[in-house]
C-alpha positions as CSV (number, residue, x, y, z in Angstrom):
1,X,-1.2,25.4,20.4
2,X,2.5,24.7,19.6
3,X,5.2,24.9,22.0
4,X,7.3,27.8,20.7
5,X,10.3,27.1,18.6
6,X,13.8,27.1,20.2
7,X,17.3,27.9,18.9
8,X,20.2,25.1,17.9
9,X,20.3,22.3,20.7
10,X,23.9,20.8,21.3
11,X,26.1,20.1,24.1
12,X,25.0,22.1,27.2
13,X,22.3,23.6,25.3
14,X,18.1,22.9,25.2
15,X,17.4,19.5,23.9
16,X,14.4,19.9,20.7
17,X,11.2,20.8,22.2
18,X,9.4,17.1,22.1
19,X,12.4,16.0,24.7
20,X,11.8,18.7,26.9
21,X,8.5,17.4,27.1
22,X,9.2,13.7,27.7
23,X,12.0,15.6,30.6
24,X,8.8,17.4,31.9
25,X,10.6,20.4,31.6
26,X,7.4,21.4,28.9
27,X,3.7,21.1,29.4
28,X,2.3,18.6,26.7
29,X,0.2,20.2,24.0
30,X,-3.6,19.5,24.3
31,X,-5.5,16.7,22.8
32,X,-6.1,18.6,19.3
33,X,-1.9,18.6,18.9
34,X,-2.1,16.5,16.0
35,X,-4.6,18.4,13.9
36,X,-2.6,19.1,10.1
37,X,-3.8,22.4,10.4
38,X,-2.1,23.4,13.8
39,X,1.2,21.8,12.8
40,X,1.1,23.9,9.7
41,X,0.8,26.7,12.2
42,X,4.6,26.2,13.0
43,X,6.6,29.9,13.9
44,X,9.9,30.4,11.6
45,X,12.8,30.0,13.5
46,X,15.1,31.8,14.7
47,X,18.7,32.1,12.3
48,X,21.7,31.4,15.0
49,X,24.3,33.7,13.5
50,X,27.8,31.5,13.8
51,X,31.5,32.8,13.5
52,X,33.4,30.7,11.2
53,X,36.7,29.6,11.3
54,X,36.8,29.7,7.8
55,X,39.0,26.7,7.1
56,X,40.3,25.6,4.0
57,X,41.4,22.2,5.0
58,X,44.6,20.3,3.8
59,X,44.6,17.5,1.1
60,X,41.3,18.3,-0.4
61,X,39.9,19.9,-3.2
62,X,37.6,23.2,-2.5
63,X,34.0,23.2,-3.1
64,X,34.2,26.3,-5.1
65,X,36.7,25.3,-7.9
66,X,34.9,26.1,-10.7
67,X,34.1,23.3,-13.2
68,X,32.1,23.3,-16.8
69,X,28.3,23.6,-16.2
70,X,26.0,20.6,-15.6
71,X,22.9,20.6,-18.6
72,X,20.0,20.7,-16.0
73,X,17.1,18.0,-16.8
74,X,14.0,18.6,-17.3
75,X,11.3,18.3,-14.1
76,X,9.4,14.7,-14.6
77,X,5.7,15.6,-16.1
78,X,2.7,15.5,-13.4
79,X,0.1,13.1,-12.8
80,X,-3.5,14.3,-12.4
81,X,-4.1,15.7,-9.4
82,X,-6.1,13.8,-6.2
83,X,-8.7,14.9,-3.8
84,X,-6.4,17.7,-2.1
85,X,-7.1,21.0,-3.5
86,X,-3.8,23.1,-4.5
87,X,-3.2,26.4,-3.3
88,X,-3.7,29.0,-4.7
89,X,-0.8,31.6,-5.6
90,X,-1.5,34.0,-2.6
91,X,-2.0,31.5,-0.3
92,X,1.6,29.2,-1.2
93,X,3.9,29.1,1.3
94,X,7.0,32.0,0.5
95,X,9.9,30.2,0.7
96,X,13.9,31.3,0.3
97,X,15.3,30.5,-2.8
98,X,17.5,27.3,-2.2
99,X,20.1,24.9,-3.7
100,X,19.2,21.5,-2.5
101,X,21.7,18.3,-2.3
102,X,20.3,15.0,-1.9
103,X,22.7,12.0,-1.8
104,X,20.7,8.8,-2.5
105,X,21.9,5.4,-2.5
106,X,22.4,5.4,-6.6
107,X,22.2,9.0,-7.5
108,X,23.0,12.3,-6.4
109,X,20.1,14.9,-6.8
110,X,20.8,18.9,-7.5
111,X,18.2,21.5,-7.5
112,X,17.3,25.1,-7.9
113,X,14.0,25.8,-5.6
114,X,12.7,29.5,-6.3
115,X,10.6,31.2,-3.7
116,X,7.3,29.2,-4.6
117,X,9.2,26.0,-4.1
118,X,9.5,25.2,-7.8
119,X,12.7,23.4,-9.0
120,X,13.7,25.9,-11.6
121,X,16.7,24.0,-12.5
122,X,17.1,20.3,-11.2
123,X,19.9,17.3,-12.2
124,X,20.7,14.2,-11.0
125,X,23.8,12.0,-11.7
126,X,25.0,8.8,-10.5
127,X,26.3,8.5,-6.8
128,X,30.4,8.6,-6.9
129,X,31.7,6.0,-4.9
130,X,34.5,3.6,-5.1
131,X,35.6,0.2,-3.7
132,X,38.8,-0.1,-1.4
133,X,39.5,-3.1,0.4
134,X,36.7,-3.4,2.9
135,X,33.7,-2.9,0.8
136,X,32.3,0.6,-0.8
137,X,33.1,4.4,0.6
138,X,32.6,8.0,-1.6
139,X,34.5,9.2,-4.5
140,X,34.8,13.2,-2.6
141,X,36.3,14.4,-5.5
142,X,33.8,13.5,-7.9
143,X,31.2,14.5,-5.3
144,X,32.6,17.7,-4.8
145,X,33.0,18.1,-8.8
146,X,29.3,17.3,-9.4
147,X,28.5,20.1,-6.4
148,X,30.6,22.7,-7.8
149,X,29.8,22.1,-11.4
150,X,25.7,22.5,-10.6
151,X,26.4,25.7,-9.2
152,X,28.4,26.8,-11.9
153,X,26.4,26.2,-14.2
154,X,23.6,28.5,-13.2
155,X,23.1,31.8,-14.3
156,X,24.6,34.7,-12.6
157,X,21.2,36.1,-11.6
158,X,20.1,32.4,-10.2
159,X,23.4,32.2,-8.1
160,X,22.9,35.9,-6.8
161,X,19.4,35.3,-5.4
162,X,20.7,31.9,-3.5
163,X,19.7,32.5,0.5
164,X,20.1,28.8,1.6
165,X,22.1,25.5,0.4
166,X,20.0,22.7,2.1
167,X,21.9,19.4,2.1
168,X,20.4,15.7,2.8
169,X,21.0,12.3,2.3
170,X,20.8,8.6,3.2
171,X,21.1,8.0,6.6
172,X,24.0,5.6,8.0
173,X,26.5,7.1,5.8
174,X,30.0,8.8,7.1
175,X,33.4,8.8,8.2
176,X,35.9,10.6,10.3
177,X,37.0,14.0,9.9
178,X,39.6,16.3,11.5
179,X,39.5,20.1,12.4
180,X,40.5,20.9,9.3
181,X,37.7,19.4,7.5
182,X,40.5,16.3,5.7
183,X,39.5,12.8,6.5
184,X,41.2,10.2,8.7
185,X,39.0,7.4,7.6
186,X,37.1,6.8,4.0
187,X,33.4,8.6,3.6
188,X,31.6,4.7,4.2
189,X,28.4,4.1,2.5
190,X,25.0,3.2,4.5
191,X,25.2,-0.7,3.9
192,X,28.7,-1.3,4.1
193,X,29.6,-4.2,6.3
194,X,32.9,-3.4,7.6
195,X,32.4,-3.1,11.0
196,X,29.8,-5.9,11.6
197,X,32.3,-8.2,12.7
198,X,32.6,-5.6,16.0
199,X,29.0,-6.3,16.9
200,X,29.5,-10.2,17.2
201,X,30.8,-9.4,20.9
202,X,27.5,-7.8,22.3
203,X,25.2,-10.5,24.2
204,X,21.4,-9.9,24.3
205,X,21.5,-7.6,27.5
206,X,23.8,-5.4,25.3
207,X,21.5,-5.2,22.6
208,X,18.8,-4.4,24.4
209,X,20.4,-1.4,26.4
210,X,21.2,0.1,23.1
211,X,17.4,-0.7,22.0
212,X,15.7,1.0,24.9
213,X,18.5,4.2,24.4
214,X,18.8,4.4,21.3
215,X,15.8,2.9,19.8
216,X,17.7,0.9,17.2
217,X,18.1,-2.8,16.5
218,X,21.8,-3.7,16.5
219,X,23.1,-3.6,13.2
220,X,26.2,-3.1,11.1
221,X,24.5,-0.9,9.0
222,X,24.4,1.9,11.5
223,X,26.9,4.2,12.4
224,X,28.3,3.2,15.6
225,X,30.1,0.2,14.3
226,X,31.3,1.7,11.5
227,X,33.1,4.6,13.7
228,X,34.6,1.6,16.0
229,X,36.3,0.4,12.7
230,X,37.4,3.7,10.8
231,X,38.9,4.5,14.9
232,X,40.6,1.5,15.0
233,X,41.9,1.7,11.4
234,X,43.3,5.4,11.7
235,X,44.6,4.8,15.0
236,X,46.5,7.8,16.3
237,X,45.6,9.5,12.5
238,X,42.1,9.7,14.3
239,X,42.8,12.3,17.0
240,X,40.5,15.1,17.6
241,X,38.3,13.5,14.3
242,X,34.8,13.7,14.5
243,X,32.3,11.1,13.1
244,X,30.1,13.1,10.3
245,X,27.6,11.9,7.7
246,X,28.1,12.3,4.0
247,X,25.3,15.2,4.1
248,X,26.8,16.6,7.0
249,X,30.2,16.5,5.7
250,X,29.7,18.2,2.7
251,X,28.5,21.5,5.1
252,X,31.1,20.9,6.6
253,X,33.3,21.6,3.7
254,X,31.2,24.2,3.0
255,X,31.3,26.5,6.3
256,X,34.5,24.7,8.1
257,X,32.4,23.7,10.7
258,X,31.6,20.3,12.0
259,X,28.1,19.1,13.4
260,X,25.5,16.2,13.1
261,X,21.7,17.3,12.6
262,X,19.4,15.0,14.7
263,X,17.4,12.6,12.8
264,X,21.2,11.9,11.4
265,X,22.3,11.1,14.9
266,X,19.6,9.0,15.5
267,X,20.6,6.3,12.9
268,X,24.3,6.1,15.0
269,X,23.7,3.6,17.2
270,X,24.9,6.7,20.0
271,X,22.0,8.8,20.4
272,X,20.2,8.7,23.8
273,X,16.3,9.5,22.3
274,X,15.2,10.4,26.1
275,X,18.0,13.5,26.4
276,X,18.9,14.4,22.5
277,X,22.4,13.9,23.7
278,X,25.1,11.4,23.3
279,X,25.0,8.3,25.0
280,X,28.4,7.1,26.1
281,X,27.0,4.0,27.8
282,X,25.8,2.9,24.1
283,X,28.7,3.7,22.7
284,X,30.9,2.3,25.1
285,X,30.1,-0.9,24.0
286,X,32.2,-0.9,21.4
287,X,35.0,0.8,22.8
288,X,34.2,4.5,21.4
289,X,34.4,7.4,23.7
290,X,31.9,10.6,22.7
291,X,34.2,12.7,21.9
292,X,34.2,11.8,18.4
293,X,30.6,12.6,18.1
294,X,30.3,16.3,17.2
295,X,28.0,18.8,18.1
296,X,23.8,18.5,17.6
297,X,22.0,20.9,15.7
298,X,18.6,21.3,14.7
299,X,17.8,21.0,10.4
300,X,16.9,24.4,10.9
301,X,19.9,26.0,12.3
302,X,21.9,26.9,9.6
303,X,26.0,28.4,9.5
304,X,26.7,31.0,6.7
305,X,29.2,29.2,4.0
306,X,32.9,30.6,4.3
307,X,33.3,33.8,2.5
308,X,36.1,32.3,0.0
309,X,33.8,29.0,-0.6
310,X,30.9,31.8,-2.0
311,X,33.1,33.7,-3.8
312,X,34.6,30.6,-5.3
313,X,30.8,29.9,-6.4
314,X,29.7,33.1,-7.5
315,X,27.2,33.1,-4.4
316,X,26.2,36.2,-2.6
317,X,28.0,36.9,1.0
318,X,25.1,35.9,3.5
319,X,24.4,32.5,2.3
320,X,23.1,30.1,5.0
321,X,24.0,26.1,4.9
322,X,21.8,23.5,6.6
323,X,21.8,19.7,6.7
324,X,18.1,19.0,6.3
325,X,18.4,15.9,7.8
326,X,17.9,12.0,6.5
327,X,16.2,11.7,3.7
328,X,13.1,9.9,4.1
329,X,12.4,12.1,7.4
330,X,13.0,15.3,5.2
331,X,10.3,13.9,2.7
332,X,7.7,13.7,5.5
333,X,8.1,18.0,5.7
334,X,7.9,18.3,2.2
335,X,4.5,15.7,2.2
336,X,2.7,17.7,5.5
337,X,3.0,13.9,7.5
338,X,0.8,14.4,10.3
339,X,0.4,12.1,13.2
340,X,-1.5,9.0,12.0
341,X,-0.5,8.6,8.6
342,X,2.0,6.8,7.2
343,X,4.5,8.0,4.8
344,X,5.8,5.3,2.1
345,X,9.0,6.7,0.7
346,X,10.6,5.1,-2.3
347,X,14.0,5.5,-3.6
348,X,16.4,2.5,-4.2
349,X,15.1,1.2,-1.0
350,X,11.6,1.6,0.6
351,X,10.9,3.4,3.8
352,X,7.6,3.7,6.1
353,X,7.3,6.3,8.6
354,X,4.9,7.4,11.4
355,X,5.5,10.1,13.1
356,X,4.7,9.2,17.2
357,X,4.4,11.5,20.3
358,X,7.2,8.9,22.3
359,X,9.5,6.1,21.4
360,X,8.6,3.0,20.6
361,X,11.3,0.8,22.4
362,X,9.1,-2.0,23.8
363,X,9.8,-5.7,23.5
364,X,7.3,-5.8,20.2
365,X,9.6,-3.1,18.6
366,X,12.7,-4.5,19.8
367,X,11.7,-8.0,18.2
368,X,9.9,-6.4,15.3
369,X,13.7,-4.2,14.6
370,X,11.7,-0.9,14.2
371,X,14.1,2.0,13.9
372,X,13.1,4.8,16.2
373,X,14.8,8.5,15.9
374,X,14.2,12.3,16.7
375,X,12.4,13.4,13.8
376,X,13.9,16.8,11.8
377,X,11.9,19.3,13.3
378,X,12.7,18.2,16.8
379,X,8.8,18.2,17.5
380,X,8.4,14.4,17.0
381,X,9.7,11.4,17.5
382,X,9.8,8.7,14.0
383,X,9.5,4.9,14.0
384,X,10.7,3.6,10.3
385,X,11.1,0.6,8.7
386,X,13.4,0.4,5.6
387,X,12.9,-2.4,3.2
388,X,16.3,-2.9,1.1
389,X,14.3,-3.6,-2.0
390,X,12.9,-0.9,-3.3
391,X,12.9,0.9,-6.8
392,X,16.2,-0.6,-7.0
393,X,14.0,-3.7,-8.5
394,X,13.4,-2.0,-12.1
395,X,17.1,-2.3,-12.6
396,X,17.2,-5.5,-10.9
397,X,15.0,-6.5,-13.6
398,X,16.4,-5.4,-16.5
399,X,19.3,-7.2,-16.1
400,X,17.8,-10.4,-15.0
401,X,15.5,-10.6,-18.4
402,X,17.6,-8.8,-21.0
403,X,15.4,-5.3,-21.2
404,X,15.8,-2.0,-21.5
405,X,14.2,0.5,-19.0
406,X,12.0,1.9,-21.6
407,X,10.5,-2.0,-22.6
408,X,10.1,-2.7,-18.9
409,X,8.4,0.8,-18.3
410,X,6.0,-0.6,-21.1
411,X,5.4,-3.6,-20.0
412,X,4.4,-2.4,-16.6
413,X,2.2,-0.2,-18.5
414,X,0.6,-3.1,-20.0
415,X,0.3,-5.3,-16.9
416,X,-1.4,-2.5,-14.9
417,X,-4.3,-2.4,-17.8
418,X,-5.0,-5.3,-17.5
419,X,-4.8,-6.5,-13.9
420,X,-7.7,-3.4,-13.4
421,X,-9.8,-5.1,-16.7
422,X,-9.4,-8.4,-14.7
423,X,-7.4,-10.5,-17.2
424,X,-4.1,-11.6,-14.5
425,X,-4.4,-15.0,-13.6
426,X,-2.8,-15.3,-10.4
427,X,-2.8,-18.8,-10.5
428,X,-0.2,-18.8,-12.8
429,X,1.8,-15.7,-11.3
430,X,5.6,-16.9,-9.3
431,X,5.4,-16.3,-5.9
432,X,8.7,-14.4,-5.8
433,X,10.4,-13.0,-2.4
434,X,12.2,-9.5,-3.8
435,X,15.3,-9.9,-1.4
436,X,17.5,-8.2,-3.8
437,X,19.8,-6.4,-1.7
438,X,18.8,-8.0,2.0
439,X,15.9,-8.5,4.2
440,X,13.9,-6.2,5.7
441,X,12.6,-5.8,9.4
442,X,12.2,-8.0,11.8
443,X,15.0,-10.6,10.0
444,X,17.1,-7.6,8.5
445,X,19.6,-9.6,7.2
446,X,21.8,-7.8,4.5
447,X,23.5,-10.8,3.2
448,X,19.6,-12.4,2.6
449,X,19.0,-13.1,-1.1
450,X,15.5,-13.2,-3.4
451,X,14.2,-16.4,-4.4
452,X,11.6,-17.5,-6.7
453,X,8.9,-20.5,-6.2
454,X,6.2,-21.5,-9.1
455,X,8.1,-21.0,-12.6
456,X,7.0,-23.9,-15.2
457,X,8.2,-24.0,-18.5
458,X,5.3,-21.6,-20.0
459,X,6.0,-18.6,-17.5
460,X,6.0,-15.6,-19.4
461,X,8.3,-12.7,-18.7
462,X,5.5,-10.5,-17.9
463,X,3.8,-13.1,-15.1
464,X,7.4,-12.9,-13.5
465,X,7.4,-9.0,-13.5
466,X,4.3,-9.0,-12.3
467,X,5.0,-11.6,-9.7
468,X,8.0,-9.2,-8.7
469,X,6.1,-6.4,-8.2
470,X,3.1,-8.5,-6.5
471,X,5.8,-10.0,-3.9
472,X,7.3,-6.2,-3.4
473,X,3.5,-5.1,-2.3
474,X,3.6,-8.3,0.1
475,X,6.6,-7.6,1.6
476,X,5.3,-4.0,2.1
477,X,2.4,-5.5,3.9
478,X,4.3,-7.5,6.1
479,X,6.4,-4.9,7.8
480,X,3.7,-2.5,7.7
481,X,1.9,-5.2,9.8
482,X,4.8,-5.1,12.6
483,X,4.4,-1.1,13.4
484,X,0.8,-2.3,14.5
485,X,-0.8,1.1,13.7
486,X,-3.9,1.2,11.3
487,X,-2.5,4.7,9.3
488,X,-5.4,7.2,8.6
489,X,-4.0,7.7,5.1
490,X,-1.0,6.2,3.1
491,X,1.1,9.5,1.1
492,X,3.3,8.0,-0.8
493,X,6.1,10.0,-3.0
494,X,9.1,8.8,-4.7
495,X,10.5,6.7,-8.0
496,X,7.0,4.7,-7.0
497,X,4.3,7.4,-8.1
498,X,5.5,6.9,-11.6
499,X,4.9,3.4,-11.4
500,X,0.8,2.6,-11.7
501,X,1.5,-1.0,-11.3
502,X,3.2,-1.0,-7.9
503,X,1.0,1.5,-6.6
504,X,-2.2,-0.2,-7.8
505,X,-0.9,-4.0,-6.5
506,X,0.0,-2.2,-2.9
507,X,-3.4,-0.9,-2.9
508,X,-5.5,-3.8,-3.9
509,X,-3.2,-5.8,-1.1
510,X,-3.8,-3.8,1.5
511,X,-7.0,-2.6,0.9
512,X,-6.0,0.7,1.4
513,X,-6.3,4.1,-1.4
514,X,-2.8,5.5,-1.6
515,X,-2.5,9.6,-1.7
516,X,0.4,9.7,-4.1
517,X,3.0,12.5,-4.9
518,X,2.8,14.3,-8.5
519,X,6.1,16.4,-7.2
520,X,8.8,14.8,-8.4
521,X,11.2,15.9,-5.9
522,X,9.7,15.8,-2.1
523,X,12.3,15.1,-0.3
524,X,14.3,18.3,-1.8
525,X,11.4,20.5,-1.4
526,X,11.6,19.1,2.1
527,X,14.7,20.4,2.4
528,X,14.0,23.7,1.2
529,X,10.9,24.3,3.7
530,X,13.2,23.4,6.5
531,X,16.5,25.7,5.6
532,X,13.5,28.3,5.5
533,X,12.0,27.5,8.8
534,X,8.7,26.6,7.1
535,X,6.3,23.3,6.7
536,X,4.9,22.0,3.7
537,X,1.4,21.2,2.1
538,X,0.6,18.5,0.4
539,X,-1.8,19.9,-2.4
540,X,1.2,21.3,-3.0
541,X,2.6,17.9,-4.3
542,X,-0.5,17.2,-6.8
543,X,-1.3,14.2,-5.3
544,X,-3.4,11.3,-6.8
545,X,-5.2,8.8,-5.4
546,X,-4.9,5.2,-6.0
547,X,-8.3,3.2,-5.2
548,X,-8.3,-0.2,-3.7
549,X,-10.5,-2.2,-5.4
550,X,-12.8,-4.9,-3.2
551,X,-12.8,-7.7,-5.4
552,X,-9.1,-7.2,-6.4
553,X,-8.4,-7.3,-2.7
554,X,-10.5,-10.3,-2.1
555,X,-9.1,-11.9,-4.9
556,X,-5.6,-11.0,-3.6
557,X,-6.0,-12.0,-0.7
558,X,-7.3,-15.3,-1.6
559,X,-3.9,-15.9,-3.1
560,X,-1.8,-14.9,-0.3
561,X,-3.5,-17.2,1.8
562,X,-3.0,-20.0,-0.6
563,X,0.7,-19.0,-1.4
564,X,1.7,-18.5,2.0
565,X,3.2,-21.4,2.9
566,X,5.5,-21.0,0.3
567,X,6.3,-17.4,1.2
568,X,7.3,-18.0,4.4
569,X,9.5,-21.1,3.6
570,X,11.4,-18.6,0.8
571,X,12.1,-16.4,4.0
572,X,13.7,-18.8,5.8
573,X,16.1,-19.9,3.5
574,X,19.5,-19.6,4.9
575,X,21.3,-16.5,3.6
């Protein structure tokens, strides 16, 4: 059996249930804990009803200005369905009917999930952000204007039946913000640099404290240096300011109330994994005091949006906000992960997951730079590796050979045909490292850069895209190989399950099916199943599976092992 859900965990208050556990303050389930079926069997949880202070804030523009209507896009098309049998009607989970936020790297996604957990209106546009003279932070006005005109733009009836607004993003994201819900620092993005320099002063002893604490590598892509620079930047501005992350940020504009959701905290650099709590110790290494770390909540413990925001919206009076979470962890709800399988998330970058019982903070996953974190149900702990280079690579190659999305679509098309008809000849493919925007674990080097090896004057443009895609499977396999965990099964969702070339290549290299996403939005139906206190199925995703193929895999390998050398000397090209 489960342990029984608890209520929000924050200062002074219960820690999520797995931490209990490890604090031996809860019995450990029995062996069968990990069976799908039993972690489907979750309870709903408990709504915490919150006062607000309904704050309008000073120098900002309100959510619920109204703006002209967004046209809504239509949902992506499926795939044909895998081994998992859908549901049928009267057995689909009953959800509440939810708007969902996702803030990706290069778009913002907006959805409409009715009660069956269908996006009945969806959208995405491009991520707002700007450049001010330390790198790249959020446009907040055109963020709150793409918001405000979604919700607009739905029909009265739509906006009426709205019970939750469930918000999530990328992780590493944020800035400071005061009582009032203004900003004493810019809104950074995830791989903004800025306060990298601040980390240069922490000798190995120091990094490996904050490993064993916090369960990240040291990095300037996580939070903690980030807040050292916005606090030293706003200087007495910053007082009583409270570090939030671009999901969480938006709620709090939307309920005037400031907190960080867990798997969020976890990719600070200032979460303490053994007591879900602030670690000052961690963060004391770079001169920041707790303080400016706000409350911990659960994804499921929601605050009702400030009567004036709804109104502003058209929304009815009891709606409920969450922050689902970060992203990638918020896809492994909506895709039933279960311990043992890994999830391979794609977006502009590419994550894997497992979910694990305890932390991984040994020197292996020290070296190795896996990211460990409390995972958004508080029942599990995640260990996640990102890879920088993800679906990011289809506009990396557009612009490198001169094509349009549509050409490139068809060429990939084409190149999947025939590498399962057997006409590639890898002896003539590039061996090319896809460092586009940085290395991944264990160099994780954000200044690292791709590099090619193997061009003559007769490469085609096709072996080169194929030769990209190959080296994205390879460098797939390679941090897979670091988590040193054989995964059951491989679910996959994402920009990837609409590309049959990439899936097929990983496949073939690893020698490994793939269960792949049909659903085109997992991560927002994540975040629906968690602002309803619910889990997901799978079936419910359409999945597909990808075969590996023997002899492609031999013959894959084969050229690995030949091309190897070369591989490795591209990775250790200076940056």
């Amino acid at each position: 059996m489960h342990p029984r859900r608890i209520g929000p965990a924050g200062r002074g208050v219960r820690p999520p249930a797995r931490v209990r556990r490890r604090q031996g303050q809860h019995r450990q389930r029995p062996a069968q804990r990990d069976d799908p079926q039993l972690r489907r069997g979750l309870q709903r949880q408990q709504q915490r009803e919150l006062a607000h202070p309904g704050l309008e804030g000073r120098g900002r523009r309100d959510l619920g200005g109204r703006r002209a209507p967004h046209p809504p896009v239509q949902p992506l098309r499926g795939l044909s369905r895998g081994t998992d049998k859908p549901q049928n009607d009267k057995d689909r989970i009953a959800v509440l009917t939810t708007i969902t936020v996702d803030v990706g790297t290069t778009s913002v996604k907006l959805g409409l999930f009715d009660p069956e957990g269908v996006a009945t209106v969806s959208t995405s546009q491009p991520t707002p952000t700007v450049r001010d003279a330390d790198g790249e932070v959020y446009d907040l006005d055109a963020m709150a204007t793409l918001i405000g005109d979604f919700i607009h733009g739905l029909d009265a009836d739509q906006r009426a039946a709205v019970e939750r607004v469930a918000i999530t993003g990328v992780g590493e994201s944020g800035g400071l913000v005061l009582p009032d819900i203004s900003l004493a620092s810019p809104m950074i993005l995830w791989h903004d640099q800025r306060g990298l320099p601040l980390l240069a002063g922490l000798d190995a002893m120091d990094r490996t404290r904050a490993y064993r604490t916090t369960g990240l590598p040291v990095s300037g892509n996580y939070g903690l240096s980030k807040i050292a620079w916005a606090l030293r930047a706003a200087g007495p501005a910053a007082r009583g300011a409270q570090w939030l992350n671009i999901a969480e940020y938006i709620a709090a504009r939307l309920t005037g109330v400031r907190w960080s959701e867990y798997s969020l905290a976890s990719r600070t650099l200032a979460l303490d994994l053994a007591t879900a709590s602030w670690s000052q110790d961690v963060a004391g290494l770079l001169g920041v005091h707790v303080e400016v770390l706000p409350e911990l909540r659960r994804a499921g413990d929601g605050v009702p949006m400030r009567p004036e925001c709804a109104r502003g919206f058209g929304l009815g009076a009891g709606v409920m906000v969450h922050v689902a979470g970060h992203d990638h962890m918020v896809g492994a709800v909506g895709a039933e992960l279960a311990h043992g399988e890994l999830l391979n998330s794609t977006g502009t970058t590419e994550g894997l997951l497992f979910l694990r019982d305890e932390p991984s903070v040994d020197e292996h996953a020290e070296r190795s730079k896996l990211a460990n974190g409390i995972g958004v149900t508080g029942d599990d702990f995640t260990l996640f590796a990102s890879i920088p280079t993800g679906g990011s690579a289809f506009a990396t190659l557009q612009s490198m050979l001169g094509v349009d999305a549509t050409s490139l679509a068809a060429l990939c098309y084409e190149l999947h045909a025939e590498w399962v008809a057997g006409r590639i000849d890898l002896d003539r493919v590039p061996v090319v490292l896809p460092q586009f925007r940085g290395s991944p674990s264990p160099a994780k080097n954000p200044r690292a850069r791709g590099a090619i090896a193997g061009l003559s004057t007769d490469t085609t443009r096709a072996e080169l895209v194929f030769g990209a895609f190959l080296g994205m499977a390879w460098q797939f396999a390679d941090v897979l190989e670091l988590f040193r965990i054989q995964p059951d099964r491989v679910k996959v969702i994402g920009p990837a399950s609409r590309n049959a070339l990439w899936l097929q290549l990983k496949a073939d290299l690893l020698g490994v099916p793939l269960s792949v996403s049909s659903h085109p939005e997992v991560v927002s139906r994540g975040a629906q199943l968690l602002a309803s206190g619910e889990t997901g199925a799978w079936a419910d995703c359409a999945p597909v599976d990808v075969p590996a193929d023997a002899a492609r895999h031999a013959a894959l390998t084969a050229w690995a092992d030949a091309a190897r050398p070369v591989w490795e000397h591209l990775k250790a090209l200076p940056a």
